[in-house]
Residue, then its C-alpha position, 0 to 999 in steps of 0.5 A: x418657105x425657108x429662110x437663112x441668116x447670115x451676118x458678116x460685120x464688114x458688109x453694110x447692112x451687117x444682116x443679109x436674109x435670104x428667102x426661098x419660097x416654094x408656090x403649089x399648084x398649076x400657077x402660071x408665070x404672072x400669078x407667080x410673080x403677083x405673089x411673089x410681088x405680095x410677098x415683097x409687101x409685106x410688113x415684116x419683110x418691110x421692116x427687116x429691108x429698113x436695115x437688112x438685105x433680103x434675096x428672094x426667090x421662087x423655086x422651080 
């Protein structure tokens, strides 16, 4: 997973999070989307979207 930063006074939330997530192995669309569907749950994802944008997104 990689993660990038950036933060811009102007925008409403000053902090916007970007995060790439790769997935191993033979997984099929909808195990892909389970997970990244976990990964949307989770804790510290939540309290960083209570004040910060996050984009998400699963490598090819």
């Amino acid at each position: 997973m990689a993660v990038s930063h950036h933060r811009s006074a102007e925008a409403t939330p000053h902090d916007s999070f970007t995060r790439v997530i790769t997935l191993a192995g033979g997984l099929d669309a909808d195990q892909r989307a389970r997970l990244l569907q976990i990964a949307e749950m989770c804790p510290v994802h939540r309290m960083l979207t209570a004040g910060s944008a996050i984009s998400t997104s699963l490598t090819p």
